[in-house]
mmJSON file of the N, C-alpha and C atoms, coordinates in Angstrom:
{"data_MODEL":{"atom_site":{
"group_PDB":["ATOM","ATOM","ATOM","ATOM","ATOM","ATOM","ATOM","ATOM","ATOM","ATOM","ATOM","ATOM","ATOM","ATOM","ATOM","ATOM","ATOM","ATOM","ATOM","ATOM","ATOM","ATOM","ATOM","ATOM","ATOM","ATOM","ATOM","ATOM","ATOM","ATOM","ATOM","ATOM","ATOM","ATOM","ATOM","ATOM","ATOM","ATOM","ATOM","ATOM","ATOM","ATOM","ATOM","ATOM","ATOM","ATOM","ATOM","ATOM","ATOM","ATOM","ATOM","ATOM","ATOM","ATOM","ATOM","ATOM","ATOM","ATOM","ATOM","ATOM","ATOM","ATOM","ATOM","ATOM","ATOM","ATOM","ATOM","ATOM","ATOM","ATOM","ATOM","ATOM","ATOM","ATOM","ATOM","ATOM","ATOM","ATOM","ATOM","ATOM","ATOM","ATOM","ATOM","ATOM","ATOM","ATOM","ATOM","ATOM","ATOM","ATOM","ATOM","ATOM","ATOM","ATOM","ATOM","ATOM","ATOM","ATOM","ATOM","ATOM","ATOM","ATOM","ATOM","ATOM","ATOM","ATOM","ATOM","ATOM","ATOM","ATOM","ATOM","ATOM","ATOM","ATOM","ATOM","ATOM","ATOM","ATOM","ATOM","ATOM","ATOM","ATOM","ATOM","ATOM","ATOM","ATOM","ATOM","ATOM","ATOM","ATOM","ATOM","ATOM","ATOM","ATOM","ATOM","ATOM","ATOM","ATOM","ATOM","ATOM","ATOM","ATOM","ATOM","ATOM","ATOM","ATOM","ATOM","ATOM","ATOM","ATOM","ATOM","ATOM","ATOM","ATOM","ATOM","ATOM","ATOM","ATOM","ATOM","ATOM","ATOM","ATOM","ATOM","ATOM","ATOM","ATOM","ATOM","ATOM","ATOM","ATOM","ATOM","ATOM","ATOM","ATOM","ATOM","ATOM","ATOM","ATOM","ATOM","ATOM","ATOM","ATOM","ATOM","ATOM","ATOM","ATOM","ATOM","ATOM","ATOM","ATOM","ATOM","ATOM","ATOM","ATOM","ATOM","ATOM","ATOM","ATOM","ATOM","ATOM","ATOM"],
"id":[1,2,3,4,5,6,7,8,9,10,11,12,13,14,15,16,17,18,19,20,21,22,23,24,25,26,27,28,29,30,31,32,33,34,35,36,37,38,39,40,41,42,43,44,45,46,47,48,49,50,51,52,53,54,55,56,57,58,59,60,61,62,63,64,65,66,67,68,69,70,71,72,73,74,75,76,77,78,79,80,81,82,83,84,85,86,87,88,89,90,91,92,93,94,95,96,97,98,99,100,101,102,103,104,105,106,107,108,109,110,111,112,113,114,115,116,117,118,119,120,121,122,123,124,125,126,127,128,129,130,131,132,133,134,135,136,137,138,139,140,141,142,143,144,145,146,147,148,149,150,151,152,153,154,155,156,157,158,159,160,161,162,163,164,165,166,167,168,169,170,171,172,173,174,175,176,177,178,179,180,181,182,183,184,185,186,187,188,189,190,191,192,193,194,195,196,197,198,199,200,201],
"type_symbol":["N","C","C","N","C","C","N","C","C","N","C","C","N","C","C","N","C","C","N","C","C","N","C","C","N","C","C","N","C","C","N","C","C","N","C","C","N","C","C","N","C","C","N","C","C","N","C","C","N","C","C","N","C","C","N","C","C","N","C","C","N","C","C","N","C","C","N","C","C","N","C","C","N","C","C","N","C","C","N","C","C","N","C","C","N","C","C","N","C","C","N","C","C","N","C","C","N","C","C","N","C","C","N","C","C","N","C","C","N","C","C","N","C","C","N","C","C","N","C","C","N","C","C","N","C","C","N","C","C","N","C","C","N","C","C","N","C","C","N","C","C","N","C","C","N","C","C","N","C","C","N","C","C","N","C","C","N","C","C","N","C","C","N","C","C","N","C","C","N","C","C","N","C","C","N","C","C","N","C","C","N","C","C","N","C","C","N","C","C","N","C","C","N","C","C","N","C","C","N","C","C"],
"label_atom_id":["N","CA","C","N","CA","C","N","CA","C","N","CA","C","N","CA","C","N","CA","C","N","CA","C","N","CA","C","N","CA","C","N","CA","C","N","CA","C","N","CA","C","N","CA","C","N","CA","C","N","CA","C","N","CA","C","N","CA","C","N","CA","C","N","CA","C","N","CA","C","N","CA","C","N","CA","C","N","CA","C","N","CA","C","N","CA","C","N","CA","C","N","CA","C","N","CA","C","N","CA","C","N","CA","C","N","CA","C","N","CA","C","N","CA","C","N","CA","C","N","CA","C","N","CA","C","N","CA","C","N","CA","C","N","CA","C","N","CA","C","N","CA","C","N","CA","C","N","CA","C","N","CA","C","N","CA","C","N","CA","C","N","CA","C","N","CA","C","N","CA","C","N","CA","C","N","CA","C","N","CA","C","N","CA","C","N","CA","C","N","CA","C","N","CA","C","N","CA","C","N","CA","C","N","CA","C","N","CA","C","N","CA","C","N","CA","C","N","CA","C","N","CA","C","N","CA","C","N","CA","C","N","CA","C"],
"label_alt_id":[null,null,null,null,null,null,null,null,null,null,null,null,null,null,null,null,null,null,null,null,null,null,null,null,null,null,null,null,null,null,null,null,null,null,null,null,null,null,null,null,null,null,null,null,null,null,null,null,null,null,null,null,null,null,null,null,null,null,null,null,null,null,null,null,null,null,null,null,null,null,null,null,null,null,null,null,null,null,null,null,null,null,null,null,null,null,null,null,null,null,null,null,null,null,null,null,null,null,null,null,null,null,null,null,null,null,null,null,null,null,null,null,null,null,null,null,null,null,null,null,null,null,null,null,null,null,null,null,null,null,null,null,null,null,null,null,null,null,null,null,null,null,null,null,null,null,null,null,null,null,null,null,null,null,null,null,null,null,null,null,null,null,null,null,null,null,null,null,null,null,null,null,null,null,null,null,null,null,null,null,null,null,null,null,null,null,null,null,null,null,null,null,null,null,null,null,null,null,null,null,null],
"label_comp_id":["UNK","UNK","UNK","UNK","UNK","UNK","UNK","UNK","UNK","UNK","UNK","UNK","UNK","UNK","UNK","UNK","UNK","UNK","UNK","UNK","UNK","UNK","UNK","UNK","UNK","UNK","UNK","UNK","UNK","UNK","UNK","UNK","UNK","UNK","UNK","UNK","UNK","UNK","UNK","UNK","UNK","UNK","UNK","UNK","UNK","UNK","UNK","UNK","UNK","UNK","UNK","UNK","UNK","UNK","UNK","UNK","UNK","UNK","UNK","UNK","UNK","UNK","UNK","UNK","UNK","UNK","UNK","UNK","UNK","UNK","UNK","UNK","UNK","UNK","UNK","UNK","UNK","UNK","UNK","UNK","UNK","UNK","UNK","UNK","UNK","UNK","UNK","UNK","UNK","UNK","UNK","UNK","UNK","UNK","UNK","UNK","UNK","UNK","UNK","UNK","UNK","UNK","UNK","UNK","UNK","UNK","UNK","UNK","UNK","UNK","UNK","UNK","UNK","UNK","UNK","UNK","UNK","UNK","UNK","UNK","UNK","UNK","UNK","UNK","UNK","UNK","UNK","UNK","UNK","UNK","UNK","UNK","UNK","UNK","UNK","UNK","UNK","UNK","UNK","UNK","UNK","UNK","UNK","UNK","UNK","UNK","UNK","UNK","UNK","UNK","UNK","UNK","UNK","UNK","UNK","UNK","UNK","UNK","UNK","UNK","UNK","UNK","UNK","UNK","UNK","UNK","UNK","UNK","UNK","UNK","UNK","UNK","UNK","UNK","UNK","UNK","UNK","UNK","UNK","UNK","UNK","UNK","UNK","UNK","UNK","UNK","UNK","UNK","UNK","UNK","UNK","UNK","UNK","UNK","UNK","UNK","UNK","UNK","UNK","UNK","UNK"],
"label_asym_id":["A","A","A","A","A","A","A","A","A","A","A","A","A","A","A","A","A","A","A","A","A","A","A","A","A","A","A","A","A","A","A","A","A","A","A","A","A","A","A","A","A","A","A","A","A","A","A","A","A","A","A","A","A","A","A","A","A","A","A","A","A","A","A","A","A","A","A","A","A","A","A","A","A","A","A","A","A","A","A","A","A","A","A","A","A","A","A","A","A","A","A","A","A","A","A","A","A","A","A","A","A","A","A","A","A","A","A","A","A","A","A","A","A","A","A","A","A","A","A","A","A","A","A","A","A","A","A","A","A","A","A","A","A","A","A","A","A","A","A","A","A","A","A","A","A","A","A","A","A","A","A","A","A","A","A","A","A","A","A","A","A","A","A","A","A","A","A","A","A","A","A","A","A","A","A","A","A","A","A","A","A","A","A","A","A","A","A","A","A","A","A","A","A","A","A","A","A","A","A","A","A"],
"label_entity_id":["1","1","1","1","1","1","1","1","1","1","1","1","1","1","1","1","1","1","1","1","1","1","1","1","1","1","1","1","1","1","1","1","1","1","1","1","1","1","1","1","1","1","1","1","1","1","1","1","1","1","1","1","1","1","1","1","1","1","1","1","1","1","1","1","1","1","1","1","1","1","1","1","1","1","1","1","1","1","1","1","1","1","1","1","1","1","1","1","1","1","1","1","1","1","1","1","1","1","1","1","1","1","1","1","1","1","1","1","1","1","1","1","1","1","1","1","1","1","1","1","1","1","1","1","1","1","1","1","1","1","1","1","1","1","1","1","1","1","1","1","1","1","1","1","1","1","1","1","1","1","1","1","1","1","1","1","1","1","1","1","1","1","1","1","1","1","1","1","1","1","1","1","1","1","1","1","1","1","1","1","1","1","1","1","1","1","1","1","1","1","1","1","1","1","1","1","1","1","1","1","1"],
"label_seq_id":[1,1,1,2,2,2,3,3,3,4,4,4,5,5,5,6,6,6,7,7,7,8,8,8,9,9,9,10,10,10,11,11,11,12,12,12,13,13,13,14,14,14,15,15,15,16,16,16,17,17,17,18,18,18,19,19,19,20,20,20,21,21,21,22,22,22,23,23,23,24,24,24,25,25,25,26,26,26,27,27,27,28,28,28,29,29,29,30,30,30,31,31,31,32,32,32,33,33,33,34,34,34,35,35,35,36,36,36,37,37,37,38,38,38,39,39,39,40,40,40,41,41,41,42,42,42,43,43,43,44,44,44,45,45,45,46,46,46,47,47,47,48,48,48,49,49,49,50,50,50,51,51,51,52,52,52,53,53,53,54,54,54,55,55,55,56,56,56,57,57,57,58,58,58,59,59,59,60,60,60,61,61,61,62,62,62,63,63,63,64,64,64,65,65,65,66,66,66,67,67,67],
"pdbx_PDB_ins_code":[null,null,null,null,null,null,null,null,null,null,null,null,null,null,null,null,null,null,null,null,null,null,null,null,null,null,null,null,null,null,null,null,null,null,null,null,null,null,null,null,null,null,null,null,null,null,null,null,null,null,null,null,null,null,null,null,null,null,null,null,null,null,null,null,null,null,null,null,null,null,null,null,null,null,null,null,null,null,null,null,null,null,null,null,null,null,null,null,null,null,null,null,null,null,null,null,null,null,null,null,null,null,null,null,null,null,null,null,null,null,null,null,null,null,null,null,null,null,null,null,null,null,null,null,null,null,null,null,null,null,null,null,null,null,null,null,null,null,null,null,null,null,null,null,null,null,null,null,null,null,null,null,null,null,null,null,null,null,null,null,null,null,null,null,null,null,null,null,null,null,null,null,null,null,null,null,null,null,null,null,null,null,null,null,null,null,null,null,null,null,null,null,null,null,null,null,null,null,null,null,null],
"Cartn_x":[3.893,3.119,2.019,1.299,0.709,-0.463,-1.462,-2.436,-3.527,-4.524,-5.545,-6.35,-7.418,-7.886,-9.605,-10.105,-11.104,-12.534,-12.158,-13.115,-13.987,-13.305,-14.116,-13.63,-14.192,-13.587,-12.561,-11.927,-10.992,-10.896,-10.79,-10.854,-9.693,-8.671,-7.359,-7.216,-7.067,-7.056,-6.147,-4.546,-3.896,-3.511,-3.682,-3.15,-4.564,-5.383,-6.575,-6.964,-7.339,-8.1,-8.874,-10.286,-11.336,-11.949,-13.224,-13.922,-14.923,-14.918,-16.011,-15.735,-15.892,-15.644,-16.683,-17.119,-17.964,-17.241,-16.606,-15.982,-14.751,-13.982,-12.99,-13.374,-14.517,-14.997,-15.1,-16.157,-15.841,-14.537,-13.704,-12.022,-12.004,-12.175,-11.415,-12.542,-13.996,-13.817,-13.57,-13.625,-13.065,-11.212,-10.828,-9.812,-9.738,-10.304,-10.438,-11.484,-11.929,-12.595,-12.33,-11.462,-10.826,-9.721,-9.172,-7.714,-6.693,-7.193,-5.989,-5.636,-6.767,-6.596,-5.73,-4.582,-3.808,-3.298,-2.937,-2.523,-1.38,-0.287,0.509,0.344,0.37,-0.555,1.047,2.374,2.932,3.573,4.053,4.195,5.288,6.453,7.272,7.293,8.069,8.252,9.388,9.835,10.875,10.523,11.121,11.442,11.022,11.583,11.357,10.63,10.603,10.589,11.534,12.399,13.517,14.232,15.936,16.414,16.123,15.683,14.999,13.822,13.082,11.763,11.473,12.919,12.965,11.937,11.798,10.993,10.018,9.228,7.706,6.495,5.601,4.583,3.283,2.559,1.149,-0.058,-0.869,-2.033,-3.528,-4.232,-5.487,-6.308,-6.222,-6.975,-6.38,-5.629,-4.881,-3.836,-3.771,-2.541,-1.174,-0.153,1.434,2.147,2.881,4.221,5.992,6.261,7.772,8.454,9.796,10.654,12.088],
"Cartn_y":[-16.75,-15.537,-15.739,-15.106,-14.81,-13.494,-13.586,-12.506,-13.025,-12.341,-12.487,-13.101,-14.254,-15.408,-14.724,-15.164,-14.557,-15.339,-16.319,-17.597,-17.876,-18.179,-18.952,-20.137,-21.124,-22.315,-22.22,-23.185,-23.22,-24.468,-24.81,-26.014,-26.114,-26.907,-26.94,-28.208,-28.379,-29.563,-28.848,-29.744,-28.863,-27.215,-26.859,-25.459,-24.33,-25.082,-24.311,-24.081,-22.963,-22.876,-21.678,-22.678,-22.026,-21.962,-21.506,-21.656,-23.197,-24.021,-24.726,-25.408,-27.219,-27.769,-27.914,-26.957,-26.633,-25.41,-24.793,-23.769,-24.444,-25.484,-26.094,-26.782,-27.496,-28.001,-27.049,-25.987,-24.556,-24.174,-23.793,-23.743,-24.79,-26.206,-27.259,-26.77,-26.488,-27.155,-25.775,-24.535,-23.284,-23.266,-24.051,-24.3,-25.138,-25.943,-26.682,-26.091,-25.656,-24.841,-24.12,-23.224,-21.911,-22.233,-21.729,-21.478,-20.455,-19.47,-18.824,-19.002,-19.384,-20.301,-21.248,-21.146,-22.608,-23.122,-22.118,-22.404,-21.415,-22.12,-21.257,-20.278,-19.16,-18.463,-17.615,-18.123,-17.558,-18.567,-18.202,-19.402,-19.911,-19.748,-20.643,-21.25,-22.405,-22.299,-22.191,-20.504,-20.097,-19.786,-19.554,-18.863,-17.32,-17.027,-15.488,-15.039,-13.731,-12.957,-12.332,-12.719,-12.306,-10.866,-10.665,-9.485,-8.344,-8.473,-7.033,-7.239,-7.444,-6.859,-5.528,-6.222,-5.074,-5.152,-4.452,-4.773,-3.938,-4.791,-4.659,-4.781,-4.268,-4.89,-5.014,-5.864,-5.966,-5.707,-5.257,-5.032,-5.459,-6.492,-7.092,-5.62,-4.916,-3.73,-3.439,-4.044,-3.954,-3.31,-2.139,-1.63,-1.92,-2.024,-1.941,-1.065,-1.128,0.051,-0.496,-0.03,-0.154,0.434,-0.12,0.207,0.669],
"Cartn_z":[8.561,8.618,9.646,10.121,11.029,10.991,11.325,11.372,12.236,12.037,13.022,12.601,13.917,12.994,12.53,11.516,10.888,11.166,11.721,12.163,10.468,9.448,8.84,8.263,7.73,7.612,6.154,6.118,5.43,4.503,3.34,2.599,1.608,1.846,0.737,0.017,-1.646,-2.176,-3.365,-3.554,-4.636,-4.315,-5.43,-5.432,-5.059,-4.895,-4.046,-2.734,-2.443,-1.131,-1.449,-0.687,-0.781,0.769,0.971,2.185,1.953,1.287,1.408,0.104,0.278,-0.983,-2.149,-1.868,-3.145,-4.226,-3.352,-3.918,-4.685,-4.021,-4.467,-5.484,-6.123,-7.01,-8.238,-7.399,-8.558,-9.321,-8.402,-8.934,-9.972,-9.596,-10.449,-11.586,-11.905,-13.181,-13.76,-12.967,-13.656,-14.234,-13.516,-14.191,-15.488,-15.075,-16.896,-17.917,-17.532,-18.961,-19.47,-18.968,-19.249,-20.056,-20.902,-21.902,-21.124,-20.53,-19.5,-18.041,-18.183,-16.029,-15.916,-15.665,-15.562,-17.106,-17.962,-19.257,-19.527,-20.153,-20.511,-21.674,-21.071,-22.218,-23.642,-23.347,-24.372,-25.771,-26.929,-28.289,-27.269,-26.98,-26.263,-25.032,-24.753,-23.576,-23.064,-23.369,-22.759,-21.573,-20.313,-19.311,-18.725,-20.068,-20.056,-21.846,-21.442,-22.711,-23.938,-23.511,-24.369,-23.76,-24.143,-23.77,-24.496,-25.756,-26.489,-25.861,-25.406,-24.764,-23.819,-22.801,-21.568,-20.194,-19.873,-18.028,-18.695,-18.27,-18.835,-17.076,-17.109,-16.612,-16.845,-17.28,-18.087,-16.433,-16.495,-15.338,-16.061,-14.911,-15.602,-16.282,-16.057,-16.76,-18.112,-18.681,-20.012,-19.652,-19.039,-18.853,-19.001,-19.73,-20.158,-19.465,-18.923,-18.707,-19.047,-19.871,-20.574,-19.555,-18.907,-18.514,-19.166],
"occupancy":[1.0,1.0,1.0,1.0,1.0,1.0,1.0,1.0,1.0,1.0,1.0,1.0,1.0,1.0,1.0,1.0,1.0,1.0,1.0,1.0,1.0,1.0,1.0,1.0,1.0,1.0,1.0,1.0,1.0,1.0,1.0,1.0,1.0,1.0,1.0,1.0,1.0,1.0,1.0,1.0,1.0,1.0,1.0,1.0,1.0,1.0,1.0,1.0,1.0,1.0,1.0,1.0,1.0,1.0,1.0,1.0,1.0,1.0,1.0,1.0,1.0,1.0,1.0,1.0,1.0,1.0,1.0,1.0,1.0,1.0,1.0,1.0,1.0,1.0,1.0,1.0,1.0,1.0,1.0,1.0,1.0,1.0,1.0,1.0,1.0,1.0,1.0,1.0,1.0,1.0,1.0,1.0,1.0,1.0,1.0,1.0,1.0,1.0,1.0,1.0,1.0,1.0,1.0,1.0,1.0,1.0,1.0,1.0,1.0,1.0,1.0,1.0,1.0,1.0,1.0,1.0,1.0,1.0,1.0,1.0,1.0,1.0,1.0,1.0,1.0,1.0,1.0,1.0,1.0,1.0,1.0,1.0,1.0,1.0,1.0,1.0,1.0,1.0,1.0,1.0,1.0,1.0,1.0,1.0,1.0,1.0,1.0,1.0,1.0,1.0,1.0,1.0,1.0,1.0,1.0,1.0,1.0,1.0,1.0,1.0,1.0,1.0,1.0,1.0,1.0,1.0,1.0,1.0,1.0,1.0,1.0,1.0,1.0,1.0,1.0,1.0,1.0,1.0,1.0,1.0,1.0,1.0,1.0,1.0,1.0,1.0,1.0,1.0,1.0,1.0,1.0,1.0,1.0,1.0,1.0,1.0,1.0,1.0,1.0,1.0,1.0],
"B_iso_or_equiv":[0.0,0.0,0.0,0.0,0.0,0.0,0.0,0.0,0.0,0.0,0.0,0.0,0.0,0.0,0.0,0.0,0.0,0.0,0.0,0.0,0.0,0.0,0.0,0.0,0.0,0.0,0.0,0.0,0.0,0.0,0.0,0.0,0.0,0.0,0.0,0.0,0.0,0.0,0.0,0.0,0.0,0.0,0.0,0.0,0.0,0.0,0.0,0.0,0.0,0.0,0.0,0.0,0.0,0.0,0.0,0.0,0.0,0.0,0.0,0.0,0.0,0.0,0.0,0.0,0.0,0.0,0.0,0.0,0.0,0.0,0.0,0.0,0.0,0.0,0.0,0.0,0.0,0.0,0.0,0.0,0.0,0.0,0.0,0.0,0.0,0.0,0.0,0.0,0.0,0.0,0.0,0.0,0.0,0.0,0.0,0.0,0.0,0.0,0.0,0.0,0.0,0.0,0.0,0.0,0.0,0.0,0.0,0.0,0.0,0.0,0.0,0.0,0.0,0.0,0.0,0.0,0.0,0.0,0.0,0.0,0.0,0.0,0.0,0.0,0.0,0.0,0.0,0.0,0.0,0.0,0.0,0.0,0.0,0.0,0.0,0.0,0.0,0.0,0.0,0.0,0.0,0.0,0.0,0.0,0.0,0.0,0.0,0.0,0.0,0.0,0.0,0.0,0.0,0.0,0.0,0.0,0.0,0.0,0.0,0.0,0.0,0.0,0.0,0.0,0.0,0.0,0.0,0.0,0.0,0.0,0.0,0.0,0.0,0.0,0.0,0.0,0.0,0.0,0.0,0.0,0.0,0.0,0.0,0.0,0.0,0.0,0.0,0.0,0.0,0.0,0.0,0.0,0.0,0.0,0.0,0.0,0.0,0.0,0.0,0.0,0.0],
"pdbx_formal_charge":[null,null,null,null,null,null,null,null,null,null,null,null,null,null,null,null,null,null,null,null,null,null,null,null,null,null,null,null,null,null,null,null,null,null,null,null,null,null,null,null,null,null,null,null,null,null,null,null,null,null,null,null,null,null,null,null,null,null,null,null,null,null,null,null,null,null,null,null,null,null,null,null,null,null,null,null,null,null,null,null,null,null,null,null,null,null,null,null,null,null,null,null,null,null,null,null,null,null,null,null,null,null,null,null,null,null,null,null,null,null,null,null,null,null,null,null,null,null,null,null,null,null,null,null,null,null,null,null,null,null,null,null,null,null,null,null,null,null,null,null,null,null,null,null,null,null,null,null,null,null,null,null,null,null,null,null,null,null,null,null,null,null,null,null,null,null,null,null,null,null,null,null,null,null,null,null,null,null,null,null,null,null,null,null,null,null,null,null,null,null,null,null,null,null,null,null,null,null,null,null,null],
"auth_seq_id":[1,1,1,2,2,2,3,3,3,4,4,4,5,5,5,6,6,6,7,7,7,8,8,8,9,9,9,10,10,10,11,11,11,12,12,12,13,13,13,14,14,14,15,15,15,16,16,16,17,17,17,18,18,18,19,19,19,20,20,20,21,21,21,22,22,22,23,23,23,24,24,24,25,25,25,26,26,26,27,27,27,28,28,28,29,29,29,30,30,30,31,31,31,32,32,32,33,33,33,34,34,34,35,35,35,36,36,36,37,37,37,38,38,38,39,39,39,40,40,40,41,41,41,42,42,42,43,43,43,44,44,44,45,45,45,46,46,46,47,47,47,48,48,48,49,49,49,50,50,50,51,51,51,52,52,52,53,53,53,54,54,54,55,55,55,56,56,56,57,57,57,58,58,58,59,59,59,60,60,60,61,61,61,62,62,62,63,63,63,64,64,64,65,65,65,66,66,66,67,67,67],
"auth_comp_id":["UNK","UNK","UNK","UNK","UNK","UNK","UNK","UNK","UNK","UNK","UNK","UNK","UNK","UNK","UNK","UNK","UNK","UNK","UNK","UNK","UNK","UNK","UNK","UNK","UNK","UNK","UNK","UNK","UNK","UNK","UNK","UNK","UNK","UNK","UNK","UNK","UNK","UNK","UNK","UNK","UNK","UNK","UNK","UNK","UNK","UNK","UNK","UNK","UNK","UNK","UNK","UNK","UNK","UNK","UNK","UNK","UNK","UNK","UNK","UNK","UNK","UNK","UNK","UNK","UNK","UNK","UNK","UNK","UNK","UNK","UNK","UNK","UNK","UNK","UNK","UNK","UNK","UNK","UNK","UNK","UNK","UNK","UNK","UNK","UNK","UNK","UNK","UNK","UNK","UNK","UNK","UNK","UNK","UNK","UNK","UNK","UNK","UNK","UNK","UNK","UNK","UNK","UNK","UNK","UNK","UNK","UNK","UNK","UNK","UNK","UNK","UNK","UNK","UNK","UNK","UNK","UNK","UNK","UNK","UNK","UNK","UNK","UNK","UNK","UNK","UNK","UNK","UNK","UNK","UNK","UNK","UNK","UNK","UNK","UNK","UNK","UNK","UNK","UNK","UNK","UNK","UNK","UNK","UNK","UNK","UNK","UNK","UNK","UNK","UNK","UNK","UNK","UNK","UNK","UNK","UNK","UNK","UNK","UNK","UNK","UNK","UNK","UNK","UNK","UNK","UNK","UNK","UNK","UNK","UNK","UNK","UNK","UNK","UNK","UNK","UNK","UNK","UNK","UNK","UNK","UNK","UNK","UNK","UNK","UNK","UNK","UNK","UNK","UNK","UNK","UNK","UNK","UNK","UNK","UNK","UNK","UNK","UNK","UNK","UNK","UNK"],
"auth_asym_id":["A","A","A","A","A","A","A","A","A","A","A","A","A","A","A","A","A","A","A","A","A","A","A","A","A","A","A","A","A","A","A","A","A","A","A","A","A","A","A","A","A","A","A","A","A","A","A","A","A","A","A","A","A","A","A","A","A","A","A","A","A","A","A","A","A","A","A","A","A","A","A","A","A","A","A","A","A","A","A","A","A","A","A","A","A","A","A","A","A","A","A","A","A","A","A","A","A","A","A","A","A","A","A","A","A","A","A","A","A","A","A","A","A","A","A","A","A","A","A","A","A","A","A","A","A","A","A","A","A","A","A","A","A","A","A","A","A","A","A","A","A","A","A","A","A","A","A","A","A","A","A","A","A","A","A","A","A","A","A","A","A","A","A","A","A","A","A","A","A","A","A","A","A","A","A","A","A","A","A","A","A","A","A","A","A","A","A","A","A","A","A","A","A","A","A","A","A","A","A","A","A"],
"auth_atom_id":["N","CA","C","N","CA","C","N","CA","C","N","CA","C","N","CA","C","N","CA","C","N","CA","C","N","CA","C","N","CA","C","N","CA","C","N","CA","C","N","CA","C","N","CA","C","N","CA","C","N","CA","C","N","CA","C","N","CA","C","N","CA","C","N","CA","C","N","CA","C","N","CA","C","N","CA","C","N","CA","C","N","CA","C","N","CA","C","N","CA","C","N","CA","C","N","CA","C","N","CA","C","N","CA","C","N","CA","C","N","CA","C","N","CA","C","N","CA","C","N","CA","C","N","CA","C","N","CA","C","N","CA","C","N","CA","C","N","CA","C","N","CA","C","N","CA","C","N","CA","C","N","CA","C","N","CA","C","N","CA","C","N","CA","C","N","CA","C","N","CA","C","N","CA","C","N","CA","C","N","CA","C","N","CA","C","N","CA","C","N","CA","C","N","CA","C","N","CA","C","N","CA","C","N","CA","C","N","CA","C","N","CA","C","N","CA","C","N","CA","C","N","CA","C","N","CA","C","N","CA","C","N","CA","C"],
"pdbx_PDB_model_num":[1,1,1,1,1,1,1,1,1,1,1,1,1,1,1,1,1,1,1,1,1,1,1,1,1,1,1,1,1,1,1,1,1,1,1,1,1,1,1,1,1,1,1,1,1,1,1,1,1,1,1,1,1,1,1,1,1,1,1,1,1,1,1,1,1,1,1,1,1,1,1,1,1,1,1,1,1,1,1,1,1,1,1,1,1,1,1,1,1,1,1,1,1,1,1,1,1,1,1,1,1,1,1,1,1,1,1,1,1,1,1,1,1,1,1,1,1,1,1,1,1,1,1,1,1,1,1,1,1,1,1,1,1,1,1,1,1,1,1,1,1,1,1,1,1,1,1,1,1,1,1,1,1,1,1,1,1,1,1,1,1,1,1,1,1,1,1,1,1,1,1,1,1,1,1,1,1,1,1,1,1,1,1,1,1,1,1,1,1,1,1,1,1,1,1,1,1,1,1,1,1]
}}}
């Protein structure tokens, strides 16, 4: 991919990128403190949701829509 450069710095460690390793520090311990950041948040560890469920999509605003 490709776009136009934005001139600001760039900092990558893991599955982060931030502008500045302070920010990357932020991430890490926001990731460990948290229970939904980087946690599997369902009882199994299936794959999926099951075939009675159906196509679903959940939106951070709570929002559901059943397909």
């Amino acid at each position: 991919m490709q776009g136009r450069a934005i001139n600001e710095s760039v900092v990558q460690h893991g599955p982060f990128v931030m502008s500045s390793q302070a920010e990357i520090q932020q991430a890490f311990r926001d990731y460990q403190a948290t229970d939904g950041f980087g946690k599997w948040p369902w009882k199994g560890n299936d794959p999926n949701h099951g075939a009675e469920k159906g196509r679903f999509a959940k939106y951070a605003d709570g929002t559901v829509v059943n397909k």
